[in-house]
C-alpha positions, -999 to +999 in steps of 0.1 A: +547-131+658+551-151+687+582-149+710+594-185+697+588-176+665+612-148+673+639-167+685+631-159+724+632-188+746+619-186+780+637-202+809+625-237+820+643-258+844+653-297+836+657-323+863+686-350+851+702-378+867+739-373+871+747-410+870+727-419+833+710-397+807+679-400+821+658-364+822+628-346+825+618-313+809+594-289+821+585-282+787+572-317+787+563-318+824+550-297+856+574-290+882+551-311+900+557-340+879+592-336+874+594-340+909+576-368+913+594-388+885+633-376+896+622-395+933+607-424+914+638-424+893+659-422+926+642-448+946+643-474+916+679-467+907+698-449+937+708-426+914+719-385+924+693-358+907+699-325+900+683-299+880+690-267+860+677-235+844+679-234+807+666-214+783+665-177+778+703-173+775+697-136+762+714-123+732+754-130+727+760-094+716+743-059+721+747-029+743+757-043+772+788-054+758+797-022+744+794-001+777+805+018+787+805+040+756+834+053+743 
C-alpha cells in the first residue's frame, strides 16, 4: 500500500497570484516551471505572486498531544 493510498500526503509547494485565482501546483508542475509561469503571469498581468507549502499536515491527534504523560 502506497503512502497516498494511506492517507499520507507529501508536502508540495503552490505558487498563486494574490490579486485573481490564478495558480500553479507542483503536483502538476516543476519548481522550474512554476517559476517560469508565476513571472509570465506577472509580466502579463502586474499581478503580486506568492507561494506556499501544502501538504503533509501530519495527523490532527496522537502522542504529541497527550505529552507529557500523566
Amino acid at each position: 500500500m502506497s503512502e497516498r493510498d494511506r492517507g499520507a500526503t507529501r508536502p508540495y509547494r503552490v505558487t498563486y497570484c494574490v490579486e485573481c485565482e490564478w495558480f500553479v501546483s507542483a503536483e502538476d508542475h516543476t519548481r522550474s516551471e512554476q517559476s517560469d509561469l508565476a513571472i509570465g503571469h506577472y509580466l502579463e498581468t502586474g499581478h503580486g505572486i506568492d507561494s506556499e507549502r501544502r501538504g503533509n499536515e501530519g495527523p490532527t491527534s496522537g502522542w504529541a498531544e497527550e505529552w507529557p504523560p500523566e
